[in-house]
Every structure is written in C-alpha cells, then in structure tokens.
C-alpha positions as CSV (number, residue, x, y, z in Angstrom):
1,X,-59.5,58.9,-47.4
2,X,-60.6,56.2,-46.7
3,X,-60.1,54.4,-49.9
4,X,-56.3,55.3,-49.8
5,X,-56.4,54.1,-46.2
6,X,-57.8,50.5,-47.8
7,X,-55.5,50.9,-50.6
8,X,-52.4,50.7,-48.5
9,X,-53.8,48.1,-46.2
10,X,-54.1,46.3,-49.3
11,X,-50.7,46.7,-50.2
12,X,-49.4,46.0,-46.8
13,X,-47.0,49.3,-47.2
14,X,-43.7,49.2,-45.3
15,X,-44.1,52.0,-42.8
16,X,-47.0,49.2,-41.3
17,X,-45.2,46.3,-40.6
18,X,-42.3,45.7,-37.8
19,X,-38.9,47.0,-38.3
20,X,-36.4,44.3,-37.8
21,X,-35.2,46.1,-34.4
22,X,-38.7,45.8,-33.1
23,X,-39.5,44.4,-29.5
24,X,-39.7,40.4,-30.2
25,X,-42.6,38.3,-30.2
26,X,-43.3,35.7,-27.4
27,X,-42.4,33.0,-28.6
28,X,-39.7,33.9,-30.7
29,X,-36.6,31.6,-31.3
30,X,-33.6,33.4,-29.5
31,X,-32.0,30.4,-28.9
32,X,-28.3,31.7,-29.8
33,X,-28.7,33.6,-27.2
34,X,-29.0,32.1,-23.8
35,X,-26.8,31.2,-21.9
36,X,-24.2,28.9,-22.3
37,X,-24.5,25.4,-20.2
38,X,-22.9,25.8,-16.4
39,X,-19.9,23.6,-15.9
40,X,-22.1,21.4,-14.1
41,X,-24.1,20.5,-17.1
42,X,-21.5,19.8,-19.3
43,X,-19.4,16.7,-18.6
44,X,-15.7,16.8,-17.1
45,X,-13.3,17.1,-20.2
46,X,-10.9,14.9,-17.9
47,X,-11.2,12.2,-15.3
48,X,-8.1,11.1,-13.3
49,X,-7.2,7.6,-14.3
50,X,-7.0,4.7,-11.9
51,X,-5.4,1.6,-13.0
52,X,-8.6,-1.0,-14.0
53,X,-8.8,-3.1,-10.9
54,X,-9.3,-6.8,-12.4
55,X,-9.2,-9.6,-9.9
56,X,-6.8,-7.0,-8.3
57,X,-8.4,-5.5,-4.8
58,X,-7.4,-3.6,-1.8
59,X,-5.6,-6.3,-0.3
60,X,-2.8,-6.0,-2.9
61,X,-2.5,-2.4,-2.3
62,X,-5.1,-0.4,-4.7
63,X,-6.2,2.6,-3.7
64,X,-9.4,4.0,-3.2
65,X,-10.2,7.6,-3.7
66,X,-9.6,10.2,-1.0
67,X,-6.9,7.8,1.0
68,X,-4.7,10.1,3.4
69,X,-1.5,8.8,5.4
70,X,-3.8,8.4,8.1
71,X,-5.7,5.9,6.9
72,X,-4.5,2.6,8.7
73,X,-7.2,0.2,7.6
74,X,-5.9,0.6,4.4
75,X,-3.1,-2.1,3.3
76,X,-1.2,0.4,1.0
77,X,-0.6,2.6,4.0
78,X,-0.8,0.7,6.9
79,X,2.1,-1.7,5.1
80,X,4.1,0.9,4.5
81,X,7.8,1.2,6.6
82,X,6.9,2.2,10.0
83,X,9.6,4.8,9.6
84,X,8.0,6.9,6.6
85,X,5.0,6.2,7.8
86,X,5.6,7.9,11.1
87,X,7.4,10.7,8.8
88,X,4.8,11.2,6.3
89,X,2.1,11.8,9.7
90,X,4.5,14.3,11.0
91,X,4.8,16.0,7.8
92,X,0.5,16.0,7.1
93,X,0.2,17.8,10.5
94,X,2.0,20.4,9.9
95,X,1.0,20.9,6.0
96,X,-2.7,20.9,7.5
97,X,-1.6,24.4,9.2
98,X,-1.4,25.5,5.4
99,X,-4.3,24.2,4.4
100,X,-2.8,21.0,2.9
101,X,-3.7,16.9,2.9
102,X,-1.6,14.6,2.1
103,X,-3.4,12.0,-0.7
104,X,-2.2,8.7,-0.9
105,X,-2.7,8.1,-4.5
106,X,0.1,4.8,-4.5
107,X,1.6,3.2,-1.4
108,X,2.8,-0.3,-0.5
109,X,1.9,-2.7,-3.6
110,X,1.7,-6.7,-3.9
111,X,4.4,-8.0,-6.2
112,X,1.0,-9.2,-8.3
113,X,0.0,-5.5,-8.5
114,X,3.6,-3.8,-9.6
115,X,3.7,-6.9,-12.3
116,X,0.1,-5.8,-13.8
117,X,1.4,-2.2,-13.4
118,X,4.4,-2.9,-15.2
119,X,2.5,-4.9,-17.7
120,X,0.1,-2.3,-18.5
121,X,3.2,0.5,-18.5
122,X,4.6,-2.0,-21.6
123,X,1.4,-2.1,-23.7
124,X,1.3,1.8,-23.2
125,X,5.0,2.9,-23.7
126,X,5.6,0.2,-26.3
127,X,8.7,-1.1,-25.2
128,X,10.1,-2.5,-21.7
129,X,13.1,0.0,-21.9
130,X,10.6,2.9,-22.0
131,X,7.8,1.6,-19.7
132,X,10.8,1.2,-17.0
133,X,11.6,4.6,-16.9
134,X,8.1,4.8,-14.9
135,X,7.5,1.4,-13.6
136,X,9.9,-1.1,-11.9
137,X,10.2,-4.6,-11.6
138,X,8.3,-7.0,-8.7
139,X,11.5,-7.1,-7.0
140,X,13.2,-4.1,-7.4
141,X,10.1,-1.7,-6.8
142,X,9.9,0.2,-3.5
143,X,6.5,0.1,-3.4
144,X,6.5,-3.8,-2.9
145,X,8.8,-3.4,0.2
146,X,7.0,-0.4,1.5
147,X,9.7,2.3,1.3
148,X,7.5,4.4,-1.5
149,X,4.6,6.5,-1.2
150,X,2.8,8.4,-4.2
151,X,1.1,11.2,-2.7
152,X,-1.1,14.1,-4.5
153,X,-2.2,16.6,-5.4
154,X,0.1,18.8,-6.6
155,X,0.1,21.3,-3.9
156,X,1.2,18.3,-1.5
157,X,4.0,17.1,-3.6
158,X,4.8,21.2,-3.9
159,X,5.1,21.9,-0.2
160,X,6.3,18.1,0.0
161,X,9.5,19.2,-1.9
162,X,9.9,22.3,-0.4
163,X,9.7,20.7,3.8
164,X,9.9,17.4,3.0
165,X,13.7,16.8,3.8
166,X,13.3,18.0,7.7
167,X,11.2,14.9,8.2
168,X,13.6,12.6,6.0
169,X,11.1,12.7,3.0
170,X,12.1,13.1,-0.1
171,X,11.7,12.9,-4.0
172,X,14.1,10.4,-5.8
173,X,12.9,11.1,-8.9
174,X,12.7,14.2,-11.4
175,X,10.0,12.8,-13.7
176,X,8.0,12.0,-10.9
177,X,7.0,14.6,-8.2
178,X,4.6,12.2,-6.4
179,X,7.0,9.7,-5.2
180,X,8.4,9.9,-2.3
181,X,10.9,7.7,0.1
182,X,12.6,8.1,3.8
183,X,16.2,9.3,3.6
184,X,16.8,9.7,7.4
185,X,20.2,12.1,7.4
186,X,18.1,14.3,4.9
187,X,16.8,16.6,7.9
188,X,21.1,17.2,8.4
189,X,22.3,16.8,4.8
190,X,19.1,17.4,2.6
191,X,18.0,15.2,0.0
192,X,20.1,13.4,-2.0
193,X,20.7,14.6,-5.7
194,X,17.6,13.0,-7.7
195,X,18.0,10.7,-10.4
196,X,16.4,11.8,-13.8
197,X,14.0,9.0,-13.7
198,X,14.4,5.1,-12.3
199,X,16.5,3.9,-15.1
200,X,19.2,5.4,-13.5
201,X,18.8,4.3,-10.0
202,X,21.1,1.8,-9.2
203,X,18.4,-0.3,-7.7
204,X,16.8,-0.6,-10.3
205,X,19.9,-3.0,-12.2
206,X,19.7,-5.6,-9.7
C-alpha cells in the first residue's frame, strides 16, 4: 500500500488536486470582481459650462456660482430693473415654501460682455443668423438694459413658468426656459404669447 500510495503521489492523480470550484487561495486575483468605482471616484461625465472669463470680471456682469436674486453685491443682480428685481424676490419667497431657489445664472451684462457673448455664440453656431437666435446684439439685448434675468435650475424655471405671471414674470422665449422679463399686466392678462426664439422679437430688428 504504500507503494501505490507513492505511486499516485507521483503521478499527482486528479482526485488530489483542487477542483476549480474550490475555496480560493489568499492571494488570489479576483479582480473582476469587486466592486465597481463609487460615483465619487470616477470623474463627472459633465460640467456646466461658464463662458471663459478673459479680462472680463464681475463688474461687467459675470456670474459666479451659486448667485440667488438676493444677492445685491453682485452687479448682474443688483443692476437689474428695480421692478423685476422686486418681482423676482417676491416670487423666490414663495418658491422657497416648495423647496425652491431661484439661481441667477445670467443677469444685467456690460455691452463688452453681450459683444464677447455674441462673438463666442458666432464661432460656435457658425453663422451670425444662427448665433442670433440665442444671443443678441450690445444694443438690442435686455440683459444690457437690465430687463432680463437667466435663472436655473430647471425646477426654478419649471415652477417659474407655472407662477411666474402673478408676479409679472415671464418667459419670452420658447428655446429658452431660463430667461425671463417683467410684463406688469401679466398678473391680469397672463403672459404674452412667446416668440419661438429672439429672431422673431421685434426688438431684436432695431
């Protein structure tokens, strides 16, 4: 017997060695099976773009992040019209019974800032007819006389466009939800019919 025992020692027999299902090793490379990275590892698939500053600053109306309408030490709200201004207050107090602030992502511009916006909106769209239907002129823009506000996020501009006309607020635009301007009879009239995008406001052909 114990010849046959050395014999299949010898031969290393397969009833003697680990079946594939076997307990493994320490040390053994599992590594297709941990865990995948937590979101907090990996890095974000999408940051929200802000308009490269240049000599521009704060003083022509950039924004910095996390600006509400309350914000008054900040030129692109505190130079807004003293009229939306008041309204878009009056309309964050009561959104912040819902849960809801009121971002200003865009607000009063210099004319220096809407031309480098409107410059930039060329170079992307490829044409001036197409950057205009998202970018006015120095002097026809609302932004540079303080009657526009860009506000975010989405569930703003959502309950924005739902309230927004009892406090004269409202959107002019269809392909943009963020922008916003006074229309004082809205609260008795609503809002007025929105143009499909500024090409065909009026304003805009001056």
């Amino acid at each position: 017997m114990a010849v046959l025992a050395a014999i299949v020692v010898a031969l290393g027999h397969p009833l003697l060695k680990p079946s594939s299902d076997s307990t493994a090793t320490p040390g053994q490379d599992f590594s297709p099976f941990l865990p995948a990275p937590s979101l907090s590892d990996r890095p974000p698939s999408h940051a929200p773009h802000r308009e490269s500053r240049g000599a521009l600053d704060e003083s022509d109306g950039v924004v910095p992040d996390g600006v509400t309408v309350l914000d008054d030490e900040v030129p692109a709200v505190a130079n807004l019209d003293a009229e939306l201004l008041d309204a878009l207050r009056r309309a964050a107090q009561n959104a912040a019974d819902d849960g809801i602030t009121f971002t200003v992502n865009s607000g009063w511009r210099s004319a220096a800032y809407q031309k480098e916006l409107l410059r930039k909106a060329v170079a992307q769209h490829g044409s001036e007819a197409e950057a205009a239907r998202w970018v006015a002129t120095a002097t026809t823009s609302p932004h540079v006389a303080g009657d526009a506000v860009d506000i975010g996020p989405d569930r703003a501009t959502d309950w924005l466009s739902e309230h927004g006309s009892a406090y004269g607020l409202c959107r002019i635009y269809r392909n943009e939800p963020w922008h916003f301007e006074l229309r004082t009879d809205a609260a008795d009239r609503g809002c007025p019919r929105m143009y499909a995008d500024p090409t065909q406001d009026p304003r805009m052909r001056q």
